[in-house]
Kinemage of the C-alpha trace (Angstrom):
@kinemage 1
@onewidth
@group {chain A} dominant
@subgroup {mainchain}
@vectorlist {calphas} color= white
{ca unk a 1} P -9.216 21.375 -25.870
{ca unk a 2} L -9.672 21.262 -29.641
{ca unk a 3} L -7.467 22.935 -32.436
{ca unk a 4} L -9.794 24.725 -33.941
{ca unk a 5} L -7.525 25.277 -37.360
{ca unk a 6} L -8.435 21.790 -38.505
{ca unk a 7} L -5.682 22.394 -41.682
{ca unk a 8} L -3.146 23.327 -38.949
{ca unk a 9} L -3.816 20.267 -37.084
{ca unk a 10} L -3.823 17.937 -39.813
{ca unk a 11} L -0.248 19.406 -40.892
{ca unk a 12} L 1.091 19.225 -37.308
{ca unk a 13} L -0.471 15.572 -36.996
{ca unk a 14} L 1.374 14.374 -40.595
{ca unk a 15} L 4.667 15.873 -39.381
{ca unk a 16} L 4.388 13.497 -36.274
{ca unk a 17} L 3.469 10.988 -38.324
{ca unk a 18} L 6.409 11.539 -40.373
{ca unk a 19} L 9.088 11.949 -37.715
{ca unk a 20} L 7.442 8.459 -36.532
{ca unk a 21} L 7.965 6.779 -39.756
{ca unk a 22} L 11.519 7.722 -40.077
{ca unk a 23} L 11.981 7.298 -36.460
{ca unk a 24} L 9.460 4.442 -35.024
{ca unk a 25} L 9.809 5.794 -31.226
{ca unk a 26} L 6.809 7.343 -29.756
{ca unk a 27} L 8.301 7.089 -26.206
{ca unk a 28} L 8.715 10.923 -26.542
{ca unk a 29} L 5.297 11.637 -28.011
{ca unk a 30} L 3.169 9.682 -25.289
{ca unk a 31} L 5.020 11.222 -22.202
{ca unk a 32} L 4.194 14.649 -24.127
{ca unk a 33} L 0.719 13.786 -24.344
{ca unk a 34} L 0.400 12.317 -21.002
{ca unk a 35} L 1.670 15.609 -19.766
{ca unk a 36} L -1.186 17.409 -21.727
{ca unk a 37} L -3.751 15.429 -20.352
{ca unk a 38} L -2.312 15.233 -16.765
{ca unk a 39} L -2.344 19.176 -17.082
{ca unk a 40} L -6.292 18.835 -18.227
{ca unk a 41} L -5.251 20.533 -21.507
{ca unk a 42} L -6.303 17.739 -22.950
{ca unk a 43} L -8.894 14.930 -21.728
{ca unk a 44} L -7.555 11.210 -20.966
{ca unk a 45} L -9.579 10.077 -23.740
{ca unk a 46} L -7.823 12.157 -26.533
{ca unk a 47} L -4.563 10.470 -24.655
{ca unk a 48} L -5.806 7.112 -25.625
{ca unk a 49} L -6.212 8.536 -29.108
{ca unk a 50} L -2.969 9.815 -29.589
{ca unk a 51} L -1.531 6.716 -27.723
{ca unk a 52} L -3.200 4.874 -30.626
{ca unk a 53} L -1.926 7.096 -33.402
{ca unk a 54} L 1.654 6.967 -31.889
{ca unk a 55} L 2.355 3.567 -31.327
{ca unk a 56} L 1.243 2.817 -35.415
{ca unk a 57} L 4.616 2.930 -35.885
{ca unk a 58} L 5.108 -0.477 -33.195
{ca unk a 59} L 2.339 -2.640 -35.504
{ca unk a 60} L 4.335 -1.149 -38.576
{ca unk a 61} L 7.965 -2.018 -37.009
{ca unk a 62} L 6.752 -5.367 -35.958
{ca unk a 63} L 4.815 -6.558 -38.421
{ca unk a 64} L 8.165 -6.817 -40.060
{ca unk a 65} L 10.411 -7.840 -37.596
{ca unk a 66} L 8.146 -10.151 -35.182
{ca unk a 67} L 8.263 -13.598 -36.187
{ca unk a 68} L 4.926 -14.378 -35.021
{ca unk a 69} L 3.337 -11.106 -36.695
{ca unk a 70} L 5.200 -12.181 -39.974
{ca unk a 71} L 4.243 -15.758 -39.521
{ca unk a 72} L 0.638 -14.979 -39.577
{ca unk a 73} L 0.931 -12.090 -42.146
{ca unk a 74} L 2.129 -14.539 -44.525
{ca unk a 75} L -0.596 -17.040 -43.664
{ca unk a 76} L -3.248 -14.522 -43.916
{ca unk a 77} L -1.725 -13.734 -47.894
{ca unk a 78} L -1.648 -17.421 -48.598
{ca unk a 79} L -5.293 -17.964 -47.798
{ca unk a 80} L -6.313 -14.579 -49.652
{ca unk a 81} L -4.171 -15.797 -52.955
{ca unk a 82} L -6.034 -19.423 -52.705
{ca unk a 83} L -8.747 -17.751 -52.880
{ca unk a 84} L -7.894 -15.857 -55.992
{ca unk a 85} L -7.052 -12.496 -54.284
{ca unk a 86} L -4.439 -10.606 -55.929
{ca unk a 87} L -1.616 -9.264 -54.439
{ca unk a 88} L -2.252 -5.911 -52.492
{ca unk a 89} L -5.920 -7.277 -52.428
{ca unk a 90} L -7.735 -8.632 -49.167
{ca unk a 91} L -11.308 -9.141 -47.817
{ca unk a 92} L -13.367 -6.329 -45.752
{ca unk a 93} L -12.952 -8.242 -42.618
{ca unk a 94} L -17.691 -9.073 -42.877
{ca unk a 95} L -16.260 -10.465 -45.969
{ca unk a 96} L -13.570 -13.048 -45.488
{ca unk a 97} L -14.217 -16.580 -45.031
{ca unk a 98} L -13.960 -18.104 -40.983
{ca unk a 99} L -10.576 -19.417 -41.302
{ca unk a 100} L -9.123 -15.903 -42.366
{ca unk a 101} L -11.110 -13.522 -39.595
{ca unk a 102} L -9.695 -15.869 -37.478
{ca unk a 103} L -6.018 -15.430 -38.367
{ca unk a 104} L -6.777 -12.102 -38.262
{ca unk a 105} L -8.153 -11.905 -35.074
{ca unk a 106} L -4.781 -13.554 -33.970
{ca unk a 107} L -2.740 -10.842 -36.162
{ca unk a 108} L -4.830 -8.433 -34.259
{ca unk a 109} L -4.156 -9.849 -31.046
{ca unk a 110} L -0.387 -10.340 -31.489
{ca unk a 111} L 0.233 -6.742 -32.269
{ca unk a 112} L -1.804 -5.553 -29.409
{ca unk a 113} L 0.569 -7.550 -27.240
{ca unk a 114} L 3.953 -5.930 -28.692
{ca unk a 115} L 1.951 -2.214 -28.159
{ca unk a 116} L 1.193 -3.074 -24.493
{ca unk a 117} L 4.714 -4.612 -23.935
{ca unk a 118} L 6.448 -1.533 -25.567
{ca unk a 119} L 3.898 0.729 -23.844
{ca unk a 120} L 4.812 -0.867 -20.479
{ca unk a 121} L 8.670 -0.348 -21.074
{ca unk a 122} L 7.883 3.241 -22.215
{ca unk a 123} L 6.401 4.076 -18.423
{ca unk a 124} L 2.538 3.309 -19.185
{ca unk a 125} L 1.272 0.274 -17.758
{ca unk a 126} L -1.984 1.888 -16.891
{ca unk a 127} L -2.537 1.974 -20.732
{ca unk a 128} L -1.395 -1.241 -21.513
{ca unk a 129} L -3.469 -2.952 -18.861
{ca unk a 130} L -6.567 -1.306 -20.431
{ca unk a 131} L -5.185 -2.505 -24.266
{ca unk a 132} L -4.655 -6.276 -22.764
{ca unk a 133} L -8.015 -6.273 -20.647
{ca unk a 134} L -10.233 -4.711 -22.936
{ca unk a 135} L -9.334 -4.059 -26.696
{ca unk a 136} L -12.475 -2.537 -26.993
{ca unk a 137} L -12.409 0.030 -24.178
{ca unk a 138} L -9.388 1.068 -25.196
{ca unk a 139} L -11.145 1.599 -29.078
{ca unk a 140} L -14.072 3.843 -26.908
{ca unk a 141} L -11.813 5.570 -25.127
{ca unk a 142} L -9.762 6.422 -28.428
{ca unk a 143} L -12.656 7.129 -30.439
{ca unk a 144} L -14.461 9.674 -27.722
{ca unk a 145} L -10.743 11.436 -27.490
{ca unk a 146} L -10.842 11.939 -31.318
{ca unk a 147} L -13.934 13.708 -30.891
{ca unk a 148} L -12.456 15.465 -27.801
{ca unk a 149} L -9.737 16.396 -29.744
{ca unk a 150} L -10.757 17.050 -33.424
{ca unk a 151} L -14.578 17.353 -32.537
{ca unk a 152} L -17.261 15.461 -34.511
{ca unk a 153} L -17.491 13.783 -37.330
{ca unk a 154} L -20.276 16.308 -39.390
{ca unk a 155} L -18.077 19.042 -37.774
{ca unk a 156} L -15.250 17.799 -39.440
{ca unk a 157} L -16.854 17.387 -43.070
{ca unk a 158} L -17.946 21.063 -42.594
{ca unk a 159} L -14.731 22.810 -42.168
């Protein structure tokens, strides 16, 4: 199903957003989507896309408060000011030297660990085995829900 005021949905999508910045627990917001899409109002795809817009708030919460997220975050800021980055600056990921797509990768792959773990106490291990198995499956699966949801691209730019 698609919302087809794309200004409504926008607005209803920031106000989520919003609750989930002041609030970081989508617990509430996944079991309401998984309800959608076990009810085939929405597909399981545009779950994985919400699931992925929802649990922003876990990377955001961590990446303050887990010591291995923070470790690495402040690696990845050493290696971009050696390099004469300035702060707030960074590379497009094509663009960064080996050593700091690899940190990355393991920034990446940290954060994906404290979504499946907090998706797994929220009820949704199905979700967080796909995450852990297959990073990019669960990117398809996220990106075809988007369309699901939202509809295309060009659609998009035309409203």
């Amino acid at each position: 199903m698609r919302e087809p005021n794309l200004n409504r949905a926008e607005r209803m999508m920031d106000r989520i957003r919003d609750d989930l910045d002041l609030t970081p627990e989508p617990g509430p917001w996944i079991a309401a989507a998984r309800s959608l899409s076990e009810r085939l109002i929405i597909s399981e795809n545009s779950l994985y896309h919400l699931v992925e817009i929802f649990t922003e708030c876990v990377v955001f919460a961590a990446a303050i408060t887990d010591a291995e997220l923070v470790r690495i975050g402040s690696e990845l800021r050493d290696l971009e000011r050696a390099h004469g980055l300035r702060e707030g600056e960074t590379w497009h990921v094509d663009d960064a030297p080996p050593e700091w797509r690899a940190l990355s990768e393991r920034w990446s792959n940290r954060a994906d660990a404290v979504v499946a773990a907090r998706l797994r106490e929220l009820g949704h291990p199905d979700i967080a085995a796909v995450l852990e198995q297959s990073r990019s499956e669960f990117e398809r699966r996220a990106e075809q829900g988007e369309i699901d949801l939202w509809g295309e691209s060009e659609e998009l730019d035309q409203r």
